[in-house]
C-alpha positions, 0 to 999 in steps of 0.5 A: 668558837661561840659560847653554847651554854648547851655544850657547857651544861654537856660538860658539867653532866659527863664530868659529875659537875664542878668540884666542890672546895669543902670536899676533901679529905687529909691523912697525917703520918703516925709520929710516935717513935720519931727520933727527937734531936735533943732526945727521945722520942715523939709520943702522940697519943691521940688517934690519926682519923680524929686529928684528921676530923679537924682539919678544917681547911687544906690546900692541894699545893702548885709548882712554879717551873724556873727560869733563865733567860737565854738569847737564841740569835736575837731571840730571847728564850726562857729555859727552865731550870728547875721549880719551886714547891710553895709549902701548905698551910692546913688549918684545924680546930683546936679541942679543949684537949689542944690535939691538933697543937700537941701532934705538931708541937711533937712532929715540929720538936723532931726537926729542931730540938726544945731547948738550947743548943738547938739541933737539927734532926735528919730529914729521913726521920722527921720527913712523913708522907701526907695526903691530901684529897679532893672528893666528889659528892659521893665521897669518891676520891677525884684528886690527890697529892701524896706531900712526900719528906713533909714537915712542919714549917711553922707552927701558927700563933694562937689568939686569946683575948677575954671577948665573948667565944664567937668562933671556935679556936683554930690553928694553922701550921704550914709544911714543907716538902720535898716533892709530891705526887698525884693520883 
């Protein structure tokens, strides 16, 4: 089949053109009330839609099917037998009230508790859905993951230094899953 730029520019018309990576849209759970393993509870008092404002990057996550090799006569075959969720990263501007760091320092002591001795918590109390969405240039939703059972992996450092403020401060924190869902 021969390349047509006609067919392609065909394409990018009746599919509303190429999705644009600076297009999406990310909804944290509500942490407040969430059981701590040393005590208490997380009490957050920002507003979700503002932490969700300062996301400044996610990422939609992928699937890695696994599998072992099997001989079928003199045949080798792979069989699947299971798969592997990467965990996301989300990135956010830090304010000059640390917000985004306040929510996941709150969400991350309802895993492992603050101080010795370090104790888990139960996943069915710290595992909160997030969404991730991609949109299109009219704001409409043409993709979405529903992270299910997430939590905070990590919680990335933060750099500070006396040199002159080129950038805003940003932090990273990754999250596990259990699995997700598309829509």
């Amino acid at each position: 089949m021969a390349f047509s730029t006609d067919q392609l520019r065909s394409l990018l018309n009746n599919e509303n053109g190429v999705a644009s990576n600076n297009r999406y849209a990310v909804f944290l759970p509500t942490i407040s009330g969430t059981p701590k393993p040393g005590g208490g509870t997380a009490t957050y008092n920002g507003t979700m839609e503002d932490l969700n404002y300062l996301c400044t990057s996610a990422s939609i996550p992928g699937k890695t099917i696994a599998t072992i090799d099997r001989n079928i006569g003199l045949e080798p075959v792979k069989v699947a037998n299971g798969y592997d969720l990467p965990p996301v990263s989300l990135t956010f501007y830090l304010t000059g009230q640390y917000s985004a760091r306040k929510y996941f320092q709150e969400w991350i002591e309802c895993v492992i508790s603050r101080e010795p001795p370090f104790t888990a918590g139960f996943l069915s109390d710290y595992g909160k859905q997030v969404t991730i969405e991609q949109r299109d240039k009219q704001n409409k939703k043409i993709f979405g993951v529903k992270l299910e059972k997430s939590y905070p992996l990590s919680i990335n450092e933060i750099q500070l230094n006396n040199q002159p403020q080129a950038s805003a401060s940003e932090l990273t924190v990754t999250l596990a899953y259990s699995h997700y869902t598309t829509f």
